[in-house]
ZAMARGU-4260 file (C-alpha; in steps of 0.2 Angstrom, whole numbers, plus 5000, padded with zeros to 4 digits):
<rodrens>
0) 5112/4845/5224 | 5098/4838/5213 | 5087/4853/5223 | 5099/4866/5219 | 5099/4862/5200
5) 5081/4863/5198 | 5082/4879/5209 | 5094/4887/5198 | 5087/4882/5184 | 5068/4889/5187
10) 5078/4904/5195 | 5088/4906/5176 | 5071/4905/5167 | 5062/4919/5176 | 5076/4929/5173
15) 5073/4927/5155 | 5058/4929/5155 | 5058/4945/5165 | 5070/4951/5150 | 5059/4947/5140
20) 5046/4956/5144 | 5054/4972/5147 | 5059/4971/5131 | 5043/4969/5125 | 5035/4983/5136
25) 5050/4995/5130 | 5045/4988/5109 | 5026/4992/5116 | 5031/5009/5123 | 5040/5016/5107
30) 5027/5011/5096 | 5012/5020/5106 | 5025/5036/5107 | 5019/5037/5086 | 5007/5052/5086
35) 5002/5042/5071 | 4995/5021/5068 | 5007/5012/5057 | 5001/4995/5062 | 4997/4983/5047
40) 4995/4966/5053 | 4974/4966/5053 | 4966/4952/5048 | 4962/4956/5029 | 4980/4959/5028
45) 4986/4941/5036 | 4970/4931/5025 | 4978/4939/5005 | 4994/4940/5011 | 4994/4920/5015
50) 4984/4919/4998 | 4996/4928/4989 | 5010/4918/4996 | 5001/4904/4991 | 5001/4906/4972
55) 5014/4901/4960 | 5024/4914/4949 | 5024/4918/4934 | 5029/4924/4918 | 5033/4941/4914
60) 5019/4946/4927 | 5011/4964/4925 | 5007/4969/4946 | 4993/4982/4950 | 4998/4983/4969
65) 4990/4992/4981 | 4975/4994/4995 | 4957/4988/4992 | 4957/5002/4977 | 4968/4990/4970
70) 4960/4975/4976 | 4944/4980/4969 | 4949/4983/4952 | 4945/4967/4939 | 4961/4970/4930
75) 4962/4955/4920 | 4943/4958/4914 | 4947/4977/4911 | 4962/4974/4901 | 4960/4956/4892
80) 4978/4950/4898 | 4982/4934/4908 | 4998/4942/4914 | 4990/4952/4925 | 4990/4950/4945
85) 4981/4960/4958 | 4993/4963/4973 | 4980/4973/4981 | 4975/4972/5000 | 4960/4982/5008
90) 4967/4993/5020 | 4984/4992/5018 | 4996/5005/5021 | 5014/5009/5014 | 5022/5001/5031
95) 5013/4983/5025 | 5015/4986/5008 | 5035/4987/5009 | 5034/4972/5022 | 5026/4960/5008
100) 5036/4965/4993 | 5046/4950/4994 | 5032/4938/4988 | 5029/4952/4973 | 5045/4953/4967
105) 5050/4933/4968 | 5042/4931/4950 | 5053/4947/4943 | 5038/4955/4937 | 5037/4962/4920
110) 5030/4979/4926 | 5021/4985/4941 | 5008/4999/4945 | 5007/5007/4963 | 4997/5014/4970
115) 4996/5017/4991 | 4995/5031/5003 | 4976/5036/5005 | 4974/5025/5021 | 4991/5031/5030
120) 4981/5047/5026 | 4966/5042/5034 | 4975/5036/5050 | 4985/5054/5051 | 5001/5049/5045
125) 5011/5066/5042 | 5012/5067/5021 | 5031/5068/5024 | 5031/5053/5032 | 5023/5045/5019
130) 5031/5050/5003 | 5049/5045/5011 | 5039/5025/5012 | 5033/5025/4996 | 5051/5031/4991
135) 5059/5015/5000 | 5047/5006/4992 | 5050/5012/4974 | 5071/5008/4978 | 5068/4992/4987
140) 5058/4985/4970 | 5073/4993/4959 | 5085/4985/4970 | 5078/4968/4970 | 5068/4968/4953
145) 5082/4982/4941 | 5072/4973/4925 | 5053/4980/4933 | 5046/4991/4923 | 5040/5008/4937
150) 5025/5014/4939 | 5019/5026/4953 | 5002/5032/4952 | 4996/5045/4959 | 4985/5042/4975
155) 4964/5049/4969 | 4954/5059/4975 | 4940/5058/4986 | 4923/5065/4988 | 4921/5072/5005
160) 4901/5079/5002 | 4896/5057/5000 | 4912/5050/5008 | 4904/5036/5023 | 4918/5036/5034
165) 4924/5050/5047 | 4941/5045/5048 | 4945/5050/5029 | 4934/5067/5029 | 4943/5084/5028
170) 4959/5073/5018 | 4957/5083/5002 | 4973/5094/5005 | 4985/5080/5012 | 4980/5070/4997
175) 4986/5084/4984 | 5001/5087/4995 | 5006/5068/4993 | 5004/5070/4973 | 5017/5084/4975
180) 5030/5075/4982 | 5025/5058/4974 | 5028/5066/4956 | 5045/5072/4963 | 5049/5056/4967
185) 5044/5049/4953 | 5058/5061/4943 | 5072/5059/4955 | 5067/5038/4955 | 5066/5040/4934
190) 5051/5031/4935 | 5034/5034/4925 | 5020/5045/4936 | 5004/5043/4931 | 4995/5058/4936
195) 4977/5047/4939 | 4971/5061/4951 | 4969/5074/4938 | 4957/5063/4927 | 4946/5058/4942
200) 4944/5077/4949 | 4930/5088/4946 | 4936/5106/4947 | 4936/5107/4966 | 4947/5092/4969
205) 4934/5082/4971 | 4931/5063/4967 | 4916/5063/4952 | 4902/5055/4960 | 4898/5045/4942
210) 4915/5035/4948 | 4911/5030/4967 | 4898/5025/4977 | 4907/5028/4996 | 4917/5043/4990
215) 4934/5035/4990 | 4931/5016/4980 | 4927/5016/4964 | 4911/5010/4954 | 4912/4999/4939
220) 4912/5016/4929 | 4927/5023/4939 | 4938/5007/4935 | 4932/5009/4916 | 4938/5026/4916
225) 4954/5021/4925 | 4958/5010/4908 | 4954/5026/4895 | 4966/5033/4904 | 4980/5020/4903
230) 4976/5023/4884 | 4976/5040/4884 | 4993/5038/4892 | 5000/5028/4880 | 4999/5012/4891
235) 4998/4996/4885 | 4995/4981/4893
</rodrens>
């Protein structure tokens, strides 16, 4: 009898275990049928999220949230206020970005500044695609955070005569069709565009070489224009 349990038993948990895995080979199989990569979970990602997480609230917080372009950016320095936060992550996408909002919106943040989309461009993510994202994104903040002053910035330019990496050449066009439906957004979403694309653009669309090194991060000289223009816009932080 004894013999019979165990058997059973063992014979229960293979069972479950041969669920399990056709489960996870059908989750595998629906995600490789994406023409496009949406995966987020890299290792920069999991290293500032954790660091993120780890860091206490605070008070009427002002957010500059993004990918490294974000991350990069010495906000604090640039614009002489304690309040601000940086919320950016190098490489990180609109799928990642909507998946971590929860540790960004815990403190109730005064305002926030977004700006996401150029590496979902990079990995061929179709511009329809993304705009619908940064649009659940924008709701999901004015859900959770109603008192969060909006801002959705445009995503920049970049300069495809210097640019170093392959996977981000011949994006000029998808970039300006994203700004399109980003600013629509923005009006349907009554929240604040800040057209940063136009003040970073040399006639052609293309990033000024004084403001990158790469073609697509900025140089010190980039980040200090990016703050003339928040007072040109009338922003003050």
């Amino acid at each position: 009898m004894r013999q019979y349990k165990n058997n059973r038993y063992l014979n229960q948990i293979a069972l479950l275990m041969v669920f399990v895995g056709v489960m996870c080979a059908e989750n595998l199989a629906a995600q490789n049928a994406l023409p496009y990569d949406t995966s987020y979970t890299f290792a920069h990602y999991k290293v500032r999220r954790a660091f993120y997480e780890g860091l206490p609230n605070g008070k009427n917080e002002i957010v500059f949230l993004g990918n490294s372009i974000t991350e990069n950016g010495d906000w604090n320095e640039l614009f002489k206020n304690k309040n601000i936060v940086n919320r950016g992550i190098g490489g990180d996408v609109c799928f990642g970005l909507l998946n971590r909002l929860d540790e960004v919106l815990a403190s109730q943040p005064k305002s926030i500044f977004l700006m996401i989309g150029i590496n979902d461009i990079g990995r061929s993510v179709p511009v329809d695609v993304i705009a619908l994202k940064i649009q659940e994104i924008l709701q999901r903040i004015q859900q959770r955070s109603p008192k969060t002053k909006l801002y959705l910035q445009s995503v920049l330019p970049i300069n495809e005569e210097v640019i170093w990496y392959d996977y981000m050449k011949n994006k000029s066009k998808q970039i300006v069709l994203l700004n399109e439906q980003l600013k629509n957004i923005a009006v349907k979403e009554n929240i604040r565009y800040l057209d940063l694309y136009t003040w970073f653009a040399d006639e052609n669309g293309q990033l000024l070489p004084a403001y990158t090194a790469d073609g697509i991060h900025l140089s010190a000289e980039g980040y200090l224009h990016w703050e003339k223009v928040f007072k040109e816009e009338g922003i003050k932080l």
